[in-house]
N, CA, C and O of each residue as an XYZ file, in Angstrom:
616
protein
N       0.848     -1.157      0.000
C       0.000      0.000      0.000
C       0.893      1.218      0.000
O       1.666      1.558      0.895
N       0.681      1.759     -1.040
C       1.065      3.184     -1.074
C       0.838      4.693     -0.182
O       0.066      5.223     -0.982
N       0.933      5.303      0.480
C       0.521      6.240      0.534
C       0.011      6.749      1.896
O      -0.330      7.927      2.010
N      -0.053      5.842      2.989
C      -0.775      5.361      3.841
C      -0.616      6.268      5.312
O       0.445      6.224      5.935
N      -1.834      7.123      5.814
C      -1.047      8.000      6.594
C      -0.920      7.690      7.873
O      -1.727      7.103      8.593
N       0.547      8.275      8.226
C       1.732      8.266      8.997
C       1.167      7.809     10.633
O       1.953      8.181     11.504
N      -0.055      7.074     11.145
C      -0.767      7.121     12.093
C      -1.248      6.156     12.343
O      -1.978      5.533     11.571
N      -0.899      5.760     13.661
C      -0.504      4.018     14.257
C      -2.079      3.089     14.214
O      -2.202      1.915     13.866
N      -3.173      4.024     14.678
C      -4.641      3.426     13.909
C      -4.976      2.886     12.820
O      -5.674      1.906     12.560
N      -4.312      3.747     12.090
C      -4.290      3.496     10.638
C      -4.269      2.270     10.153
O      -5.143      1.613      9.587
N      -2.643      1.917     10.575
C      -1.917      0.795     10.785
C      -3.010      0.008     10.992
O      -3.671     -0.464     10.067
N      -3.288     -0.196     12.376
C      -3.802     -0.826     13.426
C      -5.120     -1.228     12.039
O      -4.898     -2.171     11.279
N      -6.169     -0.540     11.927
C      -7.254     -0.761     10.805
C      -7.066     -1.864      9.525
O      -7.758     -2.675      8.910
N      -5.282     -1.211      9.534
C      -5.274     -2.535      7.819
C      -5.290     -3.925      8.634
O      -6.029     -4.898      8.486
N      -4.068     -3.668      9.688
C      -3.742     -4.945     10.135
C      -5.287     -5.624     10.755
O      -5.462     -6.826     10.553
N      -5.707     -5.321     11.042
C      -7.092     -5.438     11.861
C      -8.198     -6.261     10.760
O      -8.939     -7.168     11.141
N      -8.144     -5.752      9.335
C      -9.005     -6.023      8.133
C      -8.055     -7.575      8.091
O      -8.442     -8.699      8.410
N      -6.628     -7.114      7.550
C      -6.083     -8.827      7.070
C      -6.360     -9.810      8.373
O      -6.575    -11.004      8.165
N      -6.353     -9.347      9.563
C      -6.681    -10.222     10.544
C      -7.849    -10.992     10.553
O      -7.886    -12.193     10.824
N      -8.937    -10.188     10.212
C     -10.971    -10.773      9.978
C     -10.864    -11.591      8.862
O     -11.422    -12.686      8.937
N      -9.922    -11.135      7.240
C      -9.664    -11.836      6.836
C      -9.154    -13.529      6.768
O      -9.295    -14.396      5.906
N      -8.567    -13.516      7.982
C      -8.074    -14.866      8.508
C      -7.167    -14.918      7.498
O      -7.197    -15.879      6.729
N      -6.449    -14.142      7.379
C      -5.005    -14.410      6.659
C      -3.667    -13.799      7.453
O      -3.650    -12.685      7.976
N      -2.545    -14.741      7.446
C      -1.339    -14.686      8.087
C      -0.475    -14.097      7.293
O      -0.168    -14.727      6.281
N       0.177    -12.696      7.522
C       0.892    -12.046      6.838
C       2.568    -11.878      7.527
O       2.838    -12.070      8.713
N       3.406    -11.538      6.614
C       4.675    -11.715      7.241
C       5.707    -10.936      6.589
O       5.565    -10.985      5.368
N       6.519    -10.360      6.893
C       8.332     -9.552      6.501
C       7.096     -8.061      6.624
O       7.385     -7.126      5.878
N       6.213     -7.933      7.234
C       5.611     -6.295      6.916
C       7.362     -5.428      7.143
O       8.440     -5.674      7.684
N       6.699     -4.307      6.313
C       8.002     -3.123      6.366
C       6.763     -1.928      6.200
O       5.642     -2.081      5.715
N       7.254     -0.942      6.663
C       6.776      0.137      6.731
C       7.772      1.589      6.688
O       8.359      2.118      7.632
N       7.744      1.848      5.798
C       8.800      3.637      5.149
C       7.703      4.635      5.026
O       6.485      4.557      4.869
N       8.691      5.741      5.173
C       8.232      6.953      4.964
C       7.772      6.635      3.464
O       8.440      5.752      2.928
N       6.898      7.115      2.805
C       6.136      7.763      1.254
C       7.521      8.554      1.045
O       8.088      9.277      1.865
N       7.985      8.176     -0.479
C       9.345      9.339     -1.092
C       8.332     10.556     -1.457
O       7.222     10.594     -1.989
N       9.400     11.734     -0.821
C       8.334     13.264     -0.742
C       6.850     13.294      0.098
O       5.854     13.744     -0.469
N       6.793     12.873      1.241
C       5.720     12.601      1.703
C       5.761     11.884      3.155
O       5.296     10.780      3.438
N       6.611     13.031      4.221
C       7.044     12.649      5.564
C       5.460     12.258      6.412
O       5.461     11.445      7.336
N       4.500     12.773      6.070
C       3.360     12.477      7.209
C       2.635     11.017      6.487
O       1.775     10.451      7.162
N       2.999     10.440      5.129
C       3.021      9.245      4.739
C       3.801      8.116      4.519
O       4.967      8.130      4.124
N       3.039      7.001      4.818
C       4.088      5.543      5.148
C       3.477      4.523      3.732
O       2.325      4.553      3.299
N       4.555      3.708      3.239
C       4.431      2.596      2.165
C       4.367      1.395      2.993
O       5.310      1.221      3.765
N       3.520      0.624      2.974
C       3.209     -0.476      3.672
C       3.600     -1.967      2.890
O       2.873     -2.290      1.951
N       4.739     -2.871      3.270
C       4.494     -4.262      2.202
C       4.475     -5.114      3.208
O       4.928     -4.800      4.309
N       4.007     -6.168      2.981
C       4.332     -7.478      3.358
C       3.847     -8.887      2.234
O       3.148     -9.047      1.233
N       4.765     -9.752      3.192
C       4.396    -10.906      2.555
C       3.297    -11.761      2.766
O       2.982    -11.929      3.944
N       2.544    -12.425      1.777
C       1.712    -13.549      2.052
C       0.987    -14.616      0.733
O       0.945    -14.218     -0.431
N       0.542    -15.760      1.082
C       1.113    -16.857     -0.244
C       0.158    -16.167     -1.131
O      -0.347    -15.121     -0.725
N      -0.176    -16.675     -2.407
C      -0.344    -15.851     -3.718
C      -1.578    -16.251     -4.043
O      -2.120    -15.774     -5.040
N      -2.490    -17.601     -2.905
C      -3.415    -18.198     -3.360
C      -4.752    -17.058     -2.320
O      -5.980    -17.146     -2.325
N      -3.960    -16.209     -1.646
C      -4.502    -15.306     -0.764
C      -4.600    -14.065     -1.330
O      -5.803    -13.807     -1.289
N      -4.003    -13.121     -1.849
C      -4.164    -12.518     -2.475
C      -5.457    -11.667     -2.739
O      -5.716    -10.520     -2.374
N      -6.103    -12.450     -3.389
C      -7.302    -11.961     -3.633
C      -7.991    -11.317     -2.554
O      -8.407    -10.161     -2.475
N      -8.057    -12.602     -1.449
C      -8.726    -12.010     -0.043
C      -8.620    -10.627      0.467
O      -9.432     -9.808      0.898
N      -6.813    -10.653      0.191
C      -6.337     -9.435      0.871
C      -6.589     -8.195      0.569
O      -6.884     -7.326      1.390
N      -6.445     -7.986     -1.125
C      -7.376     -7.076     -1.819
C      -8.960     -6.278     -1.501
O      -9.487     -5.166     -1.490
N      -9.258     -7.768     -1.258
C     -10.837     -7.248     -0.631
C     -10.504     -6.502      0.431
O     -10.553     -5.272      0.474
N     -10.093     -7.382      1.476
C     -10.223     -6.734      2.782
C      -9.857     -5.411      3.198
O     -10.435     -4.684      4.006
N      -8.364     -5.111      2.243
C      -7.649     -3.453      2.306
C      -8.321     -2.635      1.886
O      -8.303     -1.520      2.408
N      -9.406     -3.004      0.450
C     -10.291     -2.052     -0.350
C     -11.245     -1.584      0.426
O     -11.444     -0.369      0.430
N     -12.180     -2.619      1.397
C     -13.132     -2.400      2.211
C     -12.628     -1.463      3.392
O     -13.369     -0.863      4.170
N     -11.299     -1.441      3.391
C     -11.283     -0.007      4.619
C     -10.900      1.047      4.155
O     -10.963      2.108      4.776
N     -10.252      0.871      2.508
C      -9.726      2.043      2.107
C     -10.334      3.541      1.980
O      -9.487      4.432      1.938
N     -11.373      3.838      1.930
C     -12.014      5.054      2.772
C     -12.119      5.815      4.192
O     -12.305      7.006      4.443
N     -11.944      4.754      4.987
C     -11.805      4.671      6.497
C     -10.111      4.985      7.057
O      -9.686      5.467      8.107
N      -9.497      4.522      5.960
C      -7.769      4.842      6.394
C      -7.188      6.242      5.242
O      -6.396      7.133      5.549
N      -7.871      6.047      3.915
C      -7.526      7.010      2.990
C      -6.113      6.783      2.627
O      -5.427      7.791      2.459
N      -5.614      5.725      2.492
C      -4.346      5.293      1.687
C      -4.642      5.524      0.082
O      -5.660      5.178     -0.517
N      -3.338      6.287     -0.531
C      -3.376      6.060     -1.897
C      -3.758      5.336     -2.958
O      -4.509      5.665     -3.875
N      -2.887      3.791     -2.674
C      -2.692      3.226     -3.896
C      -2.712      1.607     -3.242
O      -2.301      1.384     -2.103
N      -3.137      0.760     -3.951
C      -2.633     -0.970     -3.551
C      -2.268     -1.538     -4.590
O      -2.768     -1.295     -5.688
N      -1.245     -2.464     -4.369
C      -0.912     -3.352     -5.968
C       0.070     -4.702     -4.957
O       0.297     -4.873     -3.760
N       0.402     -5.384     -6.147
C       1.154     -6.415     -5.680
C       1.778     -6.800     -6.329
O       1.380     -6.618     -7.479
N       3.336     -7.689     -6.218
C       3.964     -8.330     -7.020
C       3.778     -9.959     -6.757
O       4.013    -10.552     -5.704
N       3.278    -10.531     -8.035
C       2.886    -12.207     -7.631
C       4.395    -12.692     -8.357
O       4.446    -13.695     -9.069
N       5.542    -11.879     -8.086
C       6.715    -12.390     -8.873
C       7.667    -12.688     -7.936
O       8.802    -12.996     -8.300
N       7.336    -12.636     -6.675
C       8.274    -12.769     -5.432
C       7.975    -14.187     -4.851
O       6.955    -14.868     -4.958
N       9.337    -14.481     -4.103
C       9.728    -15.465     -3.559
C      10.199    -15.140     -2.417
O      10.604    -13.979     -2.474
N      10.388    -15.727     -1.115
C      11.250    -15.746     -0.438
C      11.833    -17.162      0.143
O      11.330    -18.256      0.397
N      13.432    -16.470      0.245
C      14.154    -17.906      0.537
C      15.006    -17.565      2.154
O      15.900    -16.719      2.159
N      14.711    -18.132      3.160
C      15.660    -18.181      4.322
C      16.454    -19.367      4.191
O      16.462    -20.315      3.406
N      17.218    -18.975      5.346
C      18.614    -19.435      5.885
C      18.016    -19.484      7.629
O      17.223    -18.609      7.978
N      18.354    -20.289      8.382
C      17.371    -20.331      9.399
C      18.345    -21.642     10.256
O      18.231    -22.852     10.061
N      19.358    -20.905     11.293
C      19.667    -21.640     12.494
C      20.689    -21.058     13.579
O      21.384    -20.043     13.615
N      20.533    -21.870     14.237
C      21.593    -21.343     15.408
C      22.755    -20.158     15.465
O      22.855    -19.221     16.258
N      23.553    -20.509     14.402
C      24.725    -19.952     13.862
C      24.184    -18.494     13.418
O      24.952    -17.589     13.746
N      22.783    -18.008     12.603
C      22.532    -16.590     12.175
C      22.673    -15.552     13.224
O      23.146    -14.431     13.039
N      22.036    -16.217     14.797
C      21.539    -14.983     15.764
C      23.632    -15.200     16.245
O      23.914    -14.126     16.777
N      24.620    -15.886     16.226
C      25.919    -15.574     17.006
C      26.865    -15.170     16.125
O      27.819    -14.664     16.716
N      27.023    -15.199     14.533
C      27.639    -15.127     13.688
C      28.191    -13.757     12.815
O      28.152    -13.636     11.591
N      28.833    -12.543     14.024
C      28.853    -11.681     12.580
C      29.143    -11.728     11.344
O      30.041    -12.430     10.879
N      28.468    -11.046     10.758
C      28.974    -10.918      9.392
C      28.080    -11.361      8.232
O      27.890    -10.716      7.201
N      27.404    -12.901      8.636
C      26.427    -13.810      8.356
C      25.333    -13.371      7.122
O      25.027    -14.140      6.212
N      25.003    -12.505      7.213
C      24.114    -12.050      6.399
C      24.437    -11.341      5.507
O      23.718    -11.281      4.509
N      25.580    -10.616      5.596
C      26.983    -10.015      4.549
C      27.068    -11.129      3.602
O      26.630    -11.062      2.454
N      27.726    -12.308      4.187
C      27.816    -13.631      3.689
C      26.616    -14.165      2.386
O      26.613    -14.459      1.190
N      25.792    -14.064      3.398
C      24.200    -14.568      2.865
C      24.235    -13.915      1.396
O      24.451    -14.520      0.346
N      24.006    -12.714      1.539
C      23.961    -11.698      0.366
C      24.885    -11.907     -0.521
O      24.570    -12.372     -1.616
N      26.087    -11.628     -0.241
C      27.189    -12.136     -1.086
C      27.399    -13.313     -1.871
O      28.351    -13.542     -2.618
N      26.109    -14.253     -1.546
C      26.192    -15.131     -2.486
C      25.349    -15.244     -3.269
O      25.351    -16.003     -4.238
N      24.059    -14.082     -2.760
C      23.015    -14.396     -3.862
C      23.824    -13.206     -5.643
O      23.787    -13.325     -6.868
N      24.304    -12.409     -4.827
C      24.699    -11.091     -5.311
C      26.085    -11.867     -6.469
O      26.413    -11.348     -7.537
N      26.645    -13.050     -5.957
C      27.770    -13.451     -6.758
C      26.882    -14.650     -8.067
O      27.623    -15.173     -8.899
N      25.396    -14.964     -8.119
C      24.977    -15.338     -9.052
C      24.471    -14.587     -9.703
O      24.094    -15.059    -10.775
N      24.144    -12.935     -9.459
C      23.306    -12.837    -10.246
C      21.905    -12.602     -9.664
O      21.021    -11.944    -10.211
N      21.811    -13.305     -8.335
C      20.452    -12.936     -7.720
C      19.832    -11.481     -7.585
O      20.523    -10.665     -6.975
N      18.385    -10.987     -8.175
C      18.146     -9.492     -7.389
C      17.316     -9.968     -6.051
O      16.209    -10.494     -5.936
N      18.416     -9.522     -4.977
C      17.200     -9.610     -3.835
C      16.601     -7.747     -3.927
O      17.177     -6.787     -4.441
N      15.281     -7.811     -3.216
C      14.168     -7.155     -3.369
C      14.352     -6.616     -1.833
O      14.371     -5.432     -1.496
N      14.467     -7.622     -1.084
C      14.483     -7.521      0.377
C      15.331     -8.444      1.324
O      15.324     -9.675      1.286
N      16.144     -7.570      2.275
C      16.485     -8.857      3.497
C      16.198     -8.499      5.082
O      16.336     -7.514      5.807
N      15.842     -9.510      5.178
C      15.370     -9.196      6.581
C      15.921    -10.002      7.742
O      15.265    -11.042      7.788
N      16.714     -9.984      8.571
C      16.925    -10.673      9.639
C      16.317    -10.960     11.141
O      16.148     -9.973     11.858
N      16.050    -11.987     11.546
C      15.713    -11.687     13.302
C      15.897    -13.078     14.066
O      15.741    -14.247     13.711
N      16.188    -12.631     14.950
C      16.492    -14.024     15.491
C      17.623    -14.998     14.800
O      18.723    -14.664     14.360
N      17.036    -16.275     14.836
C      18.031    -17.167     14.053
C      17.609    -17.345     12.664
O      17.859    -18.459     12.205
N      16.917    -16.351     11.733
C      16.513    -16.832     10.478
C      16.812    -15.665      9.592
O      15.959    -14.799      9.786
N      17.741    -15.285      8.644
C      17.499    -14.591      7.591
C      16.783    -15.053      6.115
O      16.957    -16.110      5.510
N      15.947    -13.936      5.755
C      15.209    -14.463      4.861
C      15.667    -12.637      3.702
O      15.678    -11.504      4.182
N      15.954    -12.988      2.282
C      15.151    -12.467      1.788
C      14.658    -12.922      0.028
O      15.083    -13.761     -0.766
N      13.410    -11.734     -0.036
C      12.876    -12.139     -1.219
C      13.149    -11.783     -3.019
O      13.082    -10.656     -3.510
N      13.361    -12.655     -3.534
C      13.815    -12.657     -4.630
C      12.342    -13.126     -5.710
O      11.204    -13.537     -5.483
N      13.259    -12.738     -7.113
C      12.496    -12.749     -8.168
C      11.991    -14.401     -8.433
O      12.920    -15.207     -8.376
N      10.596    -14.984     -8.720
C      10.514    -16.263     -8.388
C      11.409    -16.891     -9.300
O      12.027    -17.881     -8.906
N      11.577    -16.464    -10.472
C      12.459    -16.841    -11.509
C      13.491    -17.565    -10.761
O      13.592    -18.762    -11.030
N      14.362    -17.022     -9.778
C      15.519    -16.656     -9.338
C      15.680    -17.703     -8.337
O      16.831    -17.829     -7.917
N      14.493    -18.751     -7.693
C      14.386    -19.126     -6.431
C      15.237    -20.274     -6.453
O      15.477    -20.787     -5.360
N      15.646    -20.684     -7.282
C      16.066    -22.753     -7.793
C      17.421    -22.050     -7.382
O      17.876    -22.243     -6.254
N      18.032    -21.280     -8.242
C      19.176    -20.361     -8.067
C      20.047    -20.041     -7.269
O      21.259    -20.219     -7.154
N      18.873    -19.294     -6.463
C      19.418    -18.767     -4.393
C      19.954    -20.019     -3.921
O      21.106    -20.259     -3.560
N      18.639    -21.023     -3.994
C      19.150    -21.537     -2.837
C      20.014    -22.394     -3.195
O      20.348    -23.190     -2.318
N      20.514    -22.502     -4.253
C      21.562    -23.614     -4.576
C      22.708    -22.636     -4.332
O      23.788    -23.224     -4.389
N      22.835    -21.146     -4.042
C      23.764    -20.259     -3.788
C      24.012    -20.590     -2.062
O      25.090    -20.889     -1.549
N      23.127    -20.491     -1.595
C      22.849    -20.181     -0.160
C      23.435    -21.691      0.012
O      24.539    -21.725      0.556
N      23.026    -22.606     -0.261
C      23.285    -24.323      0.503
C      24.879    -24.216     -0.004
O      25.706    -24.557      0.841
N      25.491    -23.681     -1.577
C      26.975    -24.223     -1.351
C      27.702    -23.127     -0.947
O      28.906    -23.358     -0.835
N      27.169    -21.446     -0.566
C      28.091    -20.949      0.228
C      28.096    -21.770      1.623
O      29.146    -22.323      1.950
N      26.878    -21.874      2.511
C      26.788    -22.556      3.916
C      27.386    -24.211      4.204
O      27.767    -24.799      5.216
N      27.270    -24.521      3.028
C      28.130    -26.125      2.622
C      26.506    -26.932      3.277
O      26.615    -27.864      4.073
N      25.663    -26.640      3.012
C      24.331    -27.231      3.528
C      24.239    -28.259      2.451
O      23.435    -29.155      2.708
N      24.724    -28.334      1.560
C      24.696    -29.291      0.217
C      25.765    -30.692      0.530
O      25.667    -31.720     -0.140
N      26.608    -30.554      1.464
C      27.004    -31.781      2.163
C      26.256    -32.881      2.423
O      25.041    -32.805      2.606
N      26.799    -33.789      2.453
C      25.825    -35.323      2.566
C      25.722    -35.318      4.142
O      24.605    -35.544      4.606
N      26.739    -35.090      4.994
C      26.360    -35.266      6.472
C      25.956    -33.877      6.995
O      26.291    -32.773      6.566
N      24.982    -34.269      8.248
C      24.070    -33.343      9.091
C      22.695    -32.875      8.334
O      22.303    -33.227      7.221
N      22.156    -32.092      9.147
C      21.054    -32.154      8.553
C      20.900    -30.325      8.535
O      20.959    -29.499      9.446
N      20.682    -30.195      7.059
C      20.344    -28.585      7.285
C      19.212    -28.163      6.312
O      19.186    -29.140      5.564
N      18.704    -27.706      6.071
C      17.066    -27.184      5.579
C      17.478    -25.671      4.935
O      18.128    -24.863      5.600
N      17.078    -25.428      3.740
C      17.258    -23.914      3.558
C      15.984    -23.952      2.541
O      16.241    -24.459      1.449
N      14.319    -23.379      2.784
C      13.460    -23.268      3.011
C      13.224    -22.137      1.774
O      13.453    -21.001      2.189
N      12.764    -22.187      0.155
C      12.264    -21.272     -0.433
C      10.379    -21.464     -0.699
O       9.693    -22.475     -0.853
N      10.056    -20.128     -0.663
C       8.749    -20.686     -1.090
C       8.423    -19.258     -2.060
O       9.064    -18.213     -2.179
N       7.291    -19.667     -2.607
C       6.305    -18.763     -3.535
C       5.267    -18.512     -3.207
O       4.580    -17.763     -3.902
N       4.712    -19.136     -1.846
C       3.495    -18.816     -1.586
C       2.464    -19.245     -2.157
O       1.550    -18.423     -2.081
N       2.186    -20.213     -2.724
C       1.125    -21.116     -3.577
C       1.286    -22.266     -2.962
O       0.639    -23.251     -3.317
């Protein structure tokens, strides 16, 4: 959502709609509007078979909050990296990046917390990452067990 003004109700109203919705949303980010300090750009993630719902639900308050604009990209992916080693490891996510960035990957977004960095890339791109991500981390080894988790949301 574009445009969305700068006022924690506001907020509170969208999140409140995707909630009745019964849809689980995730990576939200929230920026200032470029040229437009008393307005905030709202994204987050959620799978692509939802979508639609979400549409409804933002449209049905969009008078009540007076946000600009809504759209979506159904071209995103996101891929984490997700263990122990992210939350003690400086540097880690330098790392992370550096390998999507040495194929060729565009990440869109990264987000860290805890023990999981995630970010989202072009779906094109997803087979890609994580074959970046498993042989920088050596997760592509035959021993131990490690998981590196892309999805599309479908």
């Amino acid at each position: 959502m574009r445009g969305v003004p700068d006022k924690t109700q506001d907020m509170a109203i969208l999140f409140r709609a995707i909630g009745e919705a019964q849809l689980n949303i995730d990576m939200v980010t929230a920026k200032v509007a470029p040229g437009s300090p008393d307005l905030t750009d709202v994204s987050f993630l959620l799978p692509r078979d939802e979508v639609d719902r979400a549409v409804t639900a933002l449209e049905d308050v969009r008078l009540s909050v007076g946000y600009e604009s809504l759209g979506y990209d159904a071209d995103i992916a996101r891929i984490s990296l997700v263990g122990m080693g992210v939350r003690t490891t400086p540097g880690i996510t330098a790392t992370f990046v550096e390998a999507l960035s040495a194929v060729g990957v565009d990440v869109q977004l990264v987000s860290s917390a805890g023990n999981r960095i995630a970010a989202l890339v072009h779906d094109h791109q997803v087979a890609t990452a994580v074959q970046a991500v498993h042989t920088c981390f050596a997760l592509d080894r035959a021993e131990g067990v490690a998981v590196v988790n892309a999805g599309t949301g479908r």
